[in-house]
C-alpha positions as CSV (number, residue, x, y, z in Angstrom):
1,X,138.0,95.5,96.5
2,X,135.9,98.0,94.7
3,X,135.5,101.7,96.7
4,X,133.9,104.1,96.3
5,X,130.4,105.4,94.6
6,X,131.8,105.2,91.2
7,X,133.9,101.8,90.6
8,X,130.7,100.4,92.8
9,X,128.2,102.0,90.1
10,X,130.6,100.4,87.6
11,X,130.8,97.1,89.1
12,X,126.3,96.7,89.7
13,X,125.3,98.3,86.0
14,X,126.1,95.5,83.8
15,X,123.9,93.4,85.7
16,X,120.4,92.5,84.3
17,X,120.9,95.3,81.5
18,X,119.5,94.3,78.3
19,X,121.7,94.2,75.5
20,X,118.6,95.5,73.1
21,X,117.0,98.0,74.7
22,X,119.4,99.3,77.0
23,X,117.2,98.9,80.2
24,X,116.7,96.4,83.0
25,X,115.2,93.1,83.9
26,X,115.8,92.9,87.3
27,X,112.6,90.8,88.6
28,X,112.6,89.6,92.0
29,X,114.0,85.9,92.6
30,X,115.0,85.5,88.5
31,X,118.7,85.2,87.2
32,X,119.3,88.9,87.4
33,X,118.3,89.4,90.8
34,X,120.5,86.6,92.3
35,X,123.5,88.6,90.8
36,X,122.9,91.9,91.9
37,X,121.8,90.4,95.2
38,X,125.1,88.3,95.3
39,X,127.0,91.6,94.3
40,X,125.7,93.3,97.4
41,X,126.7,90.2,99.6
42,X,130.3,90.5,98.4
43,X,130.0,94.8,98.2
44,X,128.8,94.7,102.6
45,X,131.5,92.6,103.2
46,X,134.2,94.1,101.4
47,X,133.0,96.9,103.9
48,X,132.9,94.9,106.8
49,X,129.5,94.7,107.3
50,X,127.7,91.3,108.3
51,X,124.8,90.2,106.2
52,X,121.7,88.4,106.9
53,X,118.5,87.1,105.4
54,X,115.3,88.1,107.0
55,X,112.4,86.0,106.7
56,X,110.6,87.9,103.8
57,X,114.2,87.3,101.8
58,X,115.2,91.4,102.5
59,X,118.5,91.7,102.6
60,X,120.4,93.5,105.7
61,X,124.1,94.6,106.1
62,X,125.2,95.3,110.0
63,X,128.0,97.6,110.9
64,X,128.5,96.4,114.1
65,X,125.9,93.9,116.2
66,X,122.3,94.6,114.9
67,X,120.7,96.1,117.8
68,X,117.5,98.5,118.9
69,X,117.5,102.0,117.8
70,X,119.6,101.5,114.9
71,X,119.6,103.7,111.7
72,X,118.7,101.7,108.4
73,X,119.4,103.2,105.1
74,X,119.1,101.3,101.6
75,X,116.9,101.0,98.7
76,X,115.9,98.0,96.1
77,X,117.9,96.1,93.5
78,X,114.7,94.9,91.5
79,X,113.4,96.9,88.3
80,X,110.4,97.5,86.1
81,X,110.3,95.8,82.5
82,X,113.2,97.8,80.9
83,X,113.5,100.2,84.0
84,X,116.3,102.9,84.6
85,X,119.4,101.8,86.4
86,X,119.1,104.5,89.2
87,X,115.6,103.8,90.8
88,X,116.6,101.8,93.6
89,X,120.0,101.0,92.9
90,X,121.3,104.6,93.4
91,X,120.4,104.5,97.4
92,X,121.5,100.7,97.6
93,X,125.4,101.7,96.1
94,X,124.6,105.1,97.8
95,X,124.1,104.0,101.0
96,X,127.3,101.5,100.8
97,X,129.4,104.4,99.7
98,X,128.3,106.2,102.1
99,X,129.2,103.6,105.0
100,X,132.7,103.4,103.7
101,X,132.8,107.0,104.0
102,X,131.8,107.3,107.3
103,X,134.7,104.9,107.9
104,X,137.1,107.0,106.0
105,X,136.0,110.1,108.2
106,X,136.5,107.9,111.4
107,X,133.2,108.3,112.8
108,X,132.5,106.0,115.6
109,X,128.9,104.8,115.9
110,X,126.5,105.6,118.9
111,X,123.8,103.2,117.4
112,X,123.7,100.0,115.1
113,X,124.1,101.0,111.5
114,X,122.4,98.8,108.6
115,X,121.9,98.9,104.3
116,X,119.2,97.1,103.5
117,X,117.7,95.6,100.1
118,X,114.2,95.3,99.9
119,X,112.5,92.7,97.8
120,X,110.0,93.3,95.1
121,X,109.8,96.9,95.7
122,X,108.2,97.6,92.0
123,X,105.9,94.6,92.2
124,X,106.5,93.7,88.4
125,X,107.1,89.7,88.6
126,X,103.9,89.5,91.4
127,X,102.0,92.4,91.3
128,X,102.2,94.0,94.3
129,X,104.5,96.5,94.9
130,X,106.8,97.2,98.0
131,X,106.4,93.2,99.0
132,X,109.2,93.1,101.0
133,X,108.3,96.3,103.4
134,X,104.9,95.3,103.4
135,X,105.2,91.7,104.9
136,X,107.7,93.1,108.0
137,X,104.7,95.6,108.6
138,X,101.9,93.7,108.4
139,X,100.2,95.5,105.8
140,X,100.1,92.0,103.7
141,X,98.8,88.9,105.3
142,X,101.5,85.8,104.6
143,X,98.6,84.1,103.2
144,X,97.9,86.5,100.2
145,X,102.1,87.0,99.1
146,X,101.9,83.3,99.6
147,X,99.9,83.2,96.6
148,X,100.8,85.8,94.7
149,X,102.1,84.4,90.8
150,X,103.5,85.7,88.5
151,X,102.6,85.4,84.6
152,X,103.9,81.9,84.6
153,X,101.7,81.0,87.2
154,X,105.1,80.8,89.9
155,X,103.7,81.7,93.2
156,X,105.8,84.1,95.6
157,X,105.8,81.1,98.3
158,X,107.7,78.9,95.1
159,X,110.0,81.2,93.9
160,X,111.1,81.6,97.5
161,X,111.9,78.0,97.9
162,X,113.7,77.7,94.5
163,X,115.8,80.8,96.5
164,X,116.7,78.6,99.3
165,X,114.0,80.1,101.6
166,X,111.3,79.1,103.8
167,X,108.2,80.2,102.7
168,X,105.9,79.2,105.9
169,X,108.0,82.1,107.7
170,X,107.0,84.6,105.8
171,X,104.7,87.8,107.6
172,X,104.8,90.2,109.9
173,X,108.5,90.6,111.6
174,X,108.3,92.8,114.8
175,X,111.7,91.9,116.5
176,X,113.4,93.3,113.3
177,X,110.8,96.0,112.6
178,X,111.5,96.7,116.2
179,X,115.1,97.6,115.9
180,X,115.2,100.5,113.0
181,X,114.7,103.7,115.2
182,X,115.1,105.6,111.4
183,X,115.1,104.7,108.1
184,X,116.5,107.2,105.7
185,X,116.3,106.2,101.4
186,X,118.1,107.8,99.1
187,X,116.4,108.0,95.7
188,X,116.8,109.7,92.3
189,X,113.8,112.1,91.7
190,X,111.1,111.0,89.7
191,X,110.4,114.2,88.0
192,X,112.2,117.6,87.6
193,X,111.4,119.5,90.7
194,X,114.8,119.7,91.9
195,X,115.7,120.8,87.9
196,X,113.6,123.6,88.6
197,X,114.9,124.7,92.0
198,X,118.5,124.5,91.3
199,X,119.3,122.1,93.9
200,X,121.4,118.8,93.4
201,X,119.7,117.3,96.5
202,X,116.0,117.5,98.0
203,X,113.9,116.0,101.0
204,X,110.7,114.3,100.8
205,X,107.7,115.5,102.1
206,X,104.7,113.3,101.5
207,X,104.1,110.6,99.1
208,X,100.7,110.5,96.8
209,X,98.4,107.9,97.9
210,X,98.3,105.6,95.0
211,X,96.9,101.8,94.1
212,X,97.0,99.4,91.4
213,X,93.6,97.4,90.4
214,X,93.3,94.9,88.1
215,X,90.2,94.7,85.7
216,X,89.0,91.8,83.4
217,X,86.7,92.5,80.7
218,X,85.1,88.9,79.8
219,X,83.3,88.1,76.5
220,X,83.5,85.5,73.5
221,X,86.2,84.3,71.4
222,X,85.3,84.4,67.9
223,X,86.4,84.4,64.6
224,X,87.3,88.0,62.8
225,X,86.0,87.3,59.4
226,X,82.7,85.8,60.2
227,X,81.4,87.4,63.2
228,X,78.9,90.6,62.5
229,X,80.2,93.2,64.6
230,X,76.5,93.4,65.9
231,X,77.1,89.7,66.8
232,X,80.3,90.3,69.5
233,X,80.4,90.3,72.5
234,X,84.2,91.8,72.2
235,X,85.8,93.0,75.7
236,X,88.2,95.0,73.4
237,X,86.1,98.1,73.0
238,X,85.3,98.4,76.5
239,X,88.6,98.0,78.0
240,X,89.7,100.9,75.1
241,X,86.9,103.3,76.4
242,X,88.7,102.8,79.8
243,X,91.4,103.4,78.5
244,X,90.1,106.8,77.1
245,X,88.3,107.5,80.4
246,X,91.3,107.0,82.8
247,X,93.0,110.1,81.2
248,X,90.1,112.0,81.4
249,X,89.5,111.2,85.0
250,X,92.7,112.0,86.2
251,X,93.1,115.5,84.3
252,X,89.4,116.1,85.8
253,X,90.2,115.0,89.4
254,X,94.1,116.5,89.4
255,X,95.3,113.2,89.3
256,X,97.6,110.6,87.2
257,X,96.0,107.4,85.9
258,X,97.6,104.7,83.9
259,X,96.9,101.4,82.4
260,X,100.6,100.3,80.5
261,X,99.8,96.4,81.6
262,X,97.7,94.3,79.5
263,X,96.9,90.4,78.6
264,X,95.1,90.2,75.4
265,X,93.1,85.8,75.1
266,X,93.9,84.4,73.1
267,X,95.6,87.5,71.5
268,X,95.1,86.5,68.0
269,X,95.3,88.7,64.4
270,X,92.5,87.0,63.2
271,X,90.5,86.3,66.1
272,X,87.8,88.2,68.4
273,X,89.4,88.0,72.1
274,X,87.6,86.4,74.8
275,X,89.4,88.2,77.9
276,X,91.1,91.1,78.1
277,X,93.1,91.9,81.5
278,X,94.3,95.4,82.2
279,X,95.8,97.0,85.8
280,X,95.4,100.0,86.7
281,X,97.7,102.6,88.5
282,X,96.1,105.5,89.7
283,X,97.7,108.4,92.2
284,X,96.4,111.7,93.2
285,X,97.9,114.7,95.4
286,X,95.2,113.6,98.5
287,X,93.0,110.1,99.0
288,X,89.6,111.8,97.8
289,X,90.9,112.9,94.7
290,X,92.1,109.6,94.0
291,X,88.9,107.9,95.2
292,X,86.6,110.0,92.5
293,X,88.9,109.5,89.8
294,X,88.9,105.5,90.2
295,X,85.4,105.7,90.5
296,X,84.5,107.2,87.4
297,X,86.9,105.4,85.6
298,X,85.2,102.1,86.8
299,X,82.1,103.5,86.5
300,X,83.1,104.1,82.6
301,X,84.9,101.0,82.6
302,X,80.8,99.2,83.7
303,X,78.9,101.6,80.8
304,X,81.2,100.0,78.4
305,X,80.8,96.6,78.8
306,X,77.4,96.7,79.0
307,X,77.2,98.1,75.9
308,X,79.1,95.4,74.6
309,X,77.9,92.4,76.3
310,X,80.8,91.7,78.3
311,X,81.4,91.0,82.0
312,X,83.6,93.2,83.7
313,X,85.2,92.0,87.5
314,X,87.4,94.6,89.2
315,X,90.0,93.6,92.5
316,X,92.1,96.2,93.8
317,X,95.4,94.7,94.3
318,X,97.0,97.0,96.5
319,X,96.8,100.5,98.1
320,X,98.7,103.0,99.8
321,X,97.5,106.0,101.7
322,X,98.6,109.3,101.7
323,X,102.0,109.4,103.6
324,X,103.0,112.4,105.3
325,X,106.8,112.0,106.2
326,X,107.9,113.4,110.0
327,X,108.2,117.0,110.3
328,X,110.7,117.0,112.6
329,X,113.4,114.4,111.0
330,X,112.2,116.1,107.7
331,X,113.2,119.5,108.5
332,X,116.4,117.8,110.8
333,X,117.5,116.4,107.1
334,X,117.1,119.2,105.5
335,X,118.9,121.8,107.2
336,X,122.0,119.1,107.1
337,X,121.9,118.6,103.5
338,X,121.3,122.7,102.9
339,X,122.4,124.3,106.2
340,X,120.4,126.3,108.4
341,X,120.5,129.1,106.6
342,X,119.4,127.6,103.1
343,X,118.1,124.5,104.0
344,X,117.0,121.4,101.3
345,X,114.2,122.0,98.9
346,X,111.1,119.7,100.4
347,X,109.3,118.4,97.8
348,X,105.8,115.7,97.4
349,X,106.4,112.6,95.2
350,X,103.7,110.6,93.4
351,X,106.1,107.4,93.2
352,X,105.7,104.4,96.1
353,X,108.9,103.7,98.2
354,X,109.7,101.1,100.8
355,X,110.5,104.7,103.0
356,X,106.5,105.5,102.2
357,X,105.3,101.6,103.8
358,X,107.3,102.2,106.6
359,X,106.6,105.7,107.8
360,X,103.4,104.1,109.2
361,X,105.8,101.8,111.9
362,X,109.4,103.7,112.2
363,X,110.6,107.1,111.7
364,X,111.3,107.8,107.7
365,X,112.4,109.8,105.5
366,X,113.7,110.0,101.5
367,X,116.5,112.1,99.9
368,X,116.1,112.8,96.2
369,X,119.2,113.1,93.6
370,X,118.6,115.2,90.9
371,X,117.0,113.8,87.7
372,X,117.8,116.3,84.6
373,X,115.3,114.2,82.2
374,X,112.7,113.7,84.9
375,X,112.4,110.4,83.0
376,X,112.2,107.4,85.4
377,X,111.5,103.8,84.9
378,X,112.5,104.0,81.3
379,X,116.4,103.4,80.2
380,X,116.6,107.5,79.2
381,X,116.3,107.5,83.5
382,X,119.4,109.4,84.3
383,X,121.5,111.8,87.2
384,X,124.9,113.1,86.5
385,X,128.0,111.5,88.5
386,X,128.6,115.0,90.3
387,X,124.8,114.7,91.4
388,X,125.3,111.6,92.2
389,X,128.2,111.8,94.8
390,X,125.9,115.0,96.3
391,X,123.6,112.6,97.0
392,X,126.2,110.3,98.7
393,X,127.9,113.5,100.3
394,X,124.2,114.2,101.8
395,X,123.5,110.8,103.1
396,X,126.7,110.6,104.9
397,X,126.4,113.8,106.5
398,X,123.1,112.4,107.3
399,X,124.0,109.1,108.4
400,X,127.2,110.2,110.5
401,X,124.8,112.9,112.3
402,X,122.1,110.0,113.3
403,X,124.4,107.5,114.2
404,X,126.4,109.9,116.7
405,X,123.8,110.6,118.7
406,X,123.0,108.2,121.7
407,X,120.1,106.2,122.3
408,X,118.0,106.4,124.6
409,X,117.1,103.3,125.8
């Protein structure tokens, strides 16, 4: 049996890594994601902990009988094309270690204790991110994740039952939902905030509202040599004037926008594309902000295929408001982390988080690890061991003072 946060780190990074580039291909339901979701199976139990299968396909480790009021901590297993190892796996073996720590100090629960593995938390096999968090709450109908595919045209509702899953019992979960009195994720920082203060460990404050939309520029196919440009009707110039226009929307409107996903029809050297299909991700400090920078970067998006002959259709896939964590548990986590008399830095983030979807049901709240590159979801992501166990020693201390006190019932 592996113990600890280090020979548990050890044992979960080889899995999904590229041998290439270094980073990892962790997509929801694939190869990868049946290891490292088998390797937390064996990792709970190893601990004693009993684990179960909801209906969505999240994954949840009991110490002791599930039960109301308990205290849920965990993260995501699933990555980004080429992603970091830390972003979601550091509170997933975090939140283990920390369990078996709290069992090494002798603490005796009040209330049920759980580490839980959300599913499709970066949305990059089927779009839509913090899937699994999303269905428990309600804020996805079953019918839409039903039909969610990914590029091979693989629906959500298939690649569950190629899992071993029921896909009709997908949606909203209140029994389960009703049982997490908190939910505390441990994440590593995704910037250099925490660089700058000199702290190893911070709190979270709010999260950026933020959406992705998708946008498909339609035109003609035709051939490169013999077409007068006058003659195109090319959705390639159009979609690169968005392009252009969602930097200078977001540096107008104090906001970050970015298109880094795009299908090119029928993506040929030699050939005029018909279709060109681009998401955006767009996030902003407060929702007006973010609501005039997507709206003049459609409205830029329009004036260039007009221009260009080309039909433009826009569908916002998903979106998040602005989410304001607690006060009260906020300020609660950061005086344990800190102490009273130099409590936690509390800092925003821009980033989504399965902590962000369900602040708007349950108590939440996010602990960041420091992040010396501020890189994230790139293999250069990075925190130092030593920062690492901080963030470990934090959520324990965390953890053992949440779990101690009684529920009121």
């Amino acid at each position: 049996m592996s113990t600890g946060f280090d020979d548990l780190w050890n044992d979960l990074v080889p899995l999904g890594r590229h041998r290439s580039t270094g980073g990892y291909r962790r997509f929801s339901w694939g190869a990868a994601d049946a290891e490292v979701r088998a390797w937390f199976a064996e990792a709970a139990a190893d601990r004693g902990l009993k684990v179960e299968t909801d209906r969505n396909g999240n994954l949840w480790a009991w110490w002791g009988r599930p039960g109301p009021k308990a205290v849920v901590t965990g993260s995501h297993l699933d990555s980004v094309p080429d992603g970091g190892a830390f972003d979601g796996p550091l509170g997933v073996v975090g939140a283990l270690a920390a369990v078996e720590e709290l069992q090494r100090r002798g603490v005796r629960p009040e209330r049920p204790l759980a580490v839980v593995v959300f599913v499709e938390e970066e949305g990059a096999r089927f779009g839509v991110p913090c899937l699994g968090t999303r269905l428990i709450t309600g804020a996805i109908t079953p019918e839409r994740a039903a039909g969610l595919a990914d590029a091979d045209g693989i629906t959500w509702a298939a690649a569950l039952e190629r899992a071993g899953l029921d896909s009709a019992r997908i949606g909203p979960d209140p029994e389960l939902l009703g049982r997490i009195g908190v939910f505390v994720e441990l994440h590593i920082e995704q910037g250099r905030a925490l660089v700058h203060s000199g702290h190893a460990v911070g709190v979270a404050s709010a999260v950026w509202p933020h959406g992705r939309w998708r946008m498909d520029f339609s035109g003609q196919a035709d051939h490169a040599g013999t077409t007068r440009m006058a003659d195109r009707n090319d959705p390639m110039p159009p979609f690169a004037e968005t392009v252009l226009a969602a930097r200078a929307a977001a540096e107008e409107h104090g906001a970050v926008a970015t298109i880094g996903k795009v299908h090119v029809a029928p993506n040929g050297t030699n050939a005029v594309p018909s279709r060109v299909r681009a998401w955006l991700d767009a996030r902003a400090p407060d929702e007006a902000a973010l609501r005039a920078a997507v709206d003049a970067i459609d409205a830029a998006a329009r004036r260039g295929s007009a221009a260009h002959g080309v039909s433009l259709a826009t569908y916002q896939e998903s979106y998040t408001p602005v989410v304001t964590f607690e006060s009260g548990l906020r300020d609660r986590l950061a005086e344990i982390v800190g102490g009273r008399a130099a409590p936690a830095p509390v800092l925003p983030t821009g980033a989504g988080h399965d902590a962000g979807v369900l602040a708007g049901a349950v108590p939440a709240a996010m602990l960041f690890v420091r992040n010396p590159t501020g890189i994230s979801h790139a293999p250069e992501e990075y925190a130092t061991p030593a920062d690492c166990r901080a963030g470990v020693t934090a959520l324990t201390d965390v953890l053992a003072d949440l779990v101690t006190e009684k529920s009121e019932d």
